[in-house]
N, C-alpha and C positions, 0 to 999 in steps of 0.2 A: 741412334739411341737418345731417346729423351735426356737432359739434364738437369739431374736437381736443383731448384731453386735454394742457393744459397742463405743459410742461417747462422746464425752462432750455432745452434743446436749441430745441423748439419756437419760445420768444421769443423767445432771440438770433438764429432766424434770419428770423423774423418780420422784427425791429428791422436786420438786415443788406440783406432788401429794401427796407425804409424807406430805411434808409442812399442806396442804387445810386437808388430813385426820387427820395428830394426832398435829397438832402445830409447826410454825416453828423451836421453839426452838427442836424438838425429832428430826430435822434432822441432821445427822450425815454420814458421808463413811460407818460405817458398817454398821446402818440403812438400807442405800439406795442399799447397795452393798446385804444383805439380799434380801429387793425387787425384785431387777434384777438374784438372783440366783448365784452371782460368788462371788469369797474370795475378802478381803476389798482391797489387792495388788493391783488388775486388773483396781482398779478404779485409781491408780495412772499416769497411763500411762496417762492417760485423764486430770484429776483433780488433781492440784499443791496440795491443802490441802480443810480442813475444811474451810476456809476462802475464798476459791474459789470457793468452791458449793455455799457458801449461794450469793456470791455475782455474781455468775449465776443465781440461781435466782430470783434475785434483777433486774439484767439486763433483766432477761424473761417477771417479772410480770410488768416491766416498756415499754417494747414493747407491751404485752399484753394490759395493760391501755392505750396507746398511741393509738392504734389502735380502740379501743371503746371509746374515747375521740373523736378521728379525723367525726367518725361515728357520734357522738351526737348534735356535732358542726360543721358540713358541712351544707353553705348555712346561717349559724346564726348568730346573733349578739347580743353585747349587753345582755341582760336580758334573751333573749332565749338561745344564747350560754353557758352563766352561767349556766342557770337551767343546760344544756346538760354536760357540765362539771361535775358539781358538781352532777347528777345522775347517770353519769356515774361510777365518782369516787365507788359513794352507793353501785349500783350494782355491783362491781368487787368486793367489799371490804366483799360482803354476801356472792357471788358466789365461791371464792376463797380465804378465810380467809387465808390459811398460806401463798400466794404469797401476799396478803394485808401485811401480820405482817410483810414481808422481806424488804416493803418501810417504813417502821417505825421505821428505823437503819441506821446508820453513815454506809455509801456501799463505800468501796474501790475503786478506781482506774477503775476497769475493767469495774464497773458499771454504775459507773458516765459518764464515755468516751463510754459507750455502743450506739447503734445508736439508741435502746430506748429511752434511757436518752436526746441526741439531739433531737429525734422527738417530746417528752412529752415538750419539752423547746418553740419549733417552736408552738408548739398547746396553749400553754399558752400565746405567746405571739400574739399568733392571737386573742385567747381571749381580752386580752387586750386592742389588737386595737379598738375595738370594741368601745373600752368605750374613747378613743381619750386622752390617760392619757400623761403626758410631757415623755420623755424617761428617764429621772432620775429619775423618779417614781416607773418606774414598774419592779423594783426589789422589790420594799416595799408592793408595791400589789401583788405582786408574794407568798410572805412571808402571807403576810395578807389572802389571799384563800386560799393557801396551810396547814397554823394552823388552822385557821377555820373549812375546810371540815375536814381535820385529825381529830384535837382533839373531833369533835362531834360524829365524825364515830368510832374514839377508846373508848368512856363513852357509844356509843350504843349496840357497843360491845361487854362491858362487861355488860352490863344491867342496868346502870346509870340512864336509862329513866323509867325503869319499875315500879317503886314503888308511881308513883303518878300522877294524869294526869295533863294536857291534854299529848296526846300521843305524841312519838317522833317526829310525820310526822307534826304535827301543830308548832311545836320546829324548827323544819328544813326548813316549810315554810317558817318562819319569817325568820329567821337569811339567807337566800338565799336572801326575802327582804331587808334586812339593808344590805347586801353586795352589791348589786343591786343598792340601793342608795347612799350608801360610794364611790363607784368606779364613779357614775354617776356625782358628787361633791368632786371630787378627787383632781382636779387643783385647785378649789378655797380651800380648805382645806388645802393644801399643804402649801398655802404660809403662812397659820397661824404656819405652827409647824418649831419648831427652827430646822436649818440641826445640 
């Protein structure tokens, strides 16, 4: 069997399957350097540290959602681009649980400034537009969707929802409704809250 020539690309995403199979916390250089078959050194040349895989991929699973973000919400507005936002988020966060858990951390430098990170920023704030909010707003709405989808998506997670009905998806209707209407009465809201 041929071996791939080793890349950053290559091990970050090496280490991004790790992540989705055993959790992101089990990823590690020797973990990943196992995976790929070579001693933990080799991955040096490539990767600065342990601090630098994860926050590769930090920067992957935030290109990765970017681009299934862009997809849900092309053409939409409003109430639909929400839903497609905030589905989309669902579906990444099932499909690939450990690149899920690696946006769910204070991400270095590398990450933050990755062109993921700018594309995931441009797509939220297209969202945004949508709902026509003042521009000193929509950092707060920013914050407000981004805790929202998260915190429901990490108690679904871990199985917060299972022990009693109604089910999750009736849970997750509504609360997409009251976000849908919060954003929709977001300017006149606004001037009621002290800056």
């Amino acid at each position: 069997m041929k071996r791939i020539p080793l890349t950053a690309t290559v091990i970050v995403a090496e280490a991004a399957d790790l992540a989705d199979l055993s959790g992101f916390d089990s990823v590690t250089l020797s973990a990943v350097a196992r995976r790929l078959g070579v001693q933990t050194p080799s991955l040096y040349s490539h990767i600065r540290d342990r601090a630098a895989l994860l926050d590769g991929i930090t920067a992957l699973a935030l290109a990765e959602l970017a681009d299934r973000v862009a997809v849900a919400i092309a053409g939409r507005s409003g109430r639909f681009a929400l839903d497609g936002f905030a589905e989309a988020h669902r579906a990444y966060s099932l499909r690939s649980p450990g690149r899920w858990q690696s946006l769910q951390r204070r991400a270095g430098a590398t990450a933050v400034e990755s062109g993921g990170a700018r594309s995931f920023v441009a797509l939220t704030e297209a969202l945004l537009r949508g709902y026509d909010l003042p521009q000193g707003e929509r950092v707060h709405a920013t914050r407000l969707i981004g805790s929202t989808i998260n915190g429901f998506l990490a108690l679904e997670r871990i199985g917060n929802f299972d022990h009693s009905p109604p089910a999750a998806e009736v849970s997750w209707r509504k609360i997409l409704d009251a976000l849908d209407s919060l954003l929709q009465t977001w300017s006149t809201n606004a001037n009621r809250i002290p800056q």
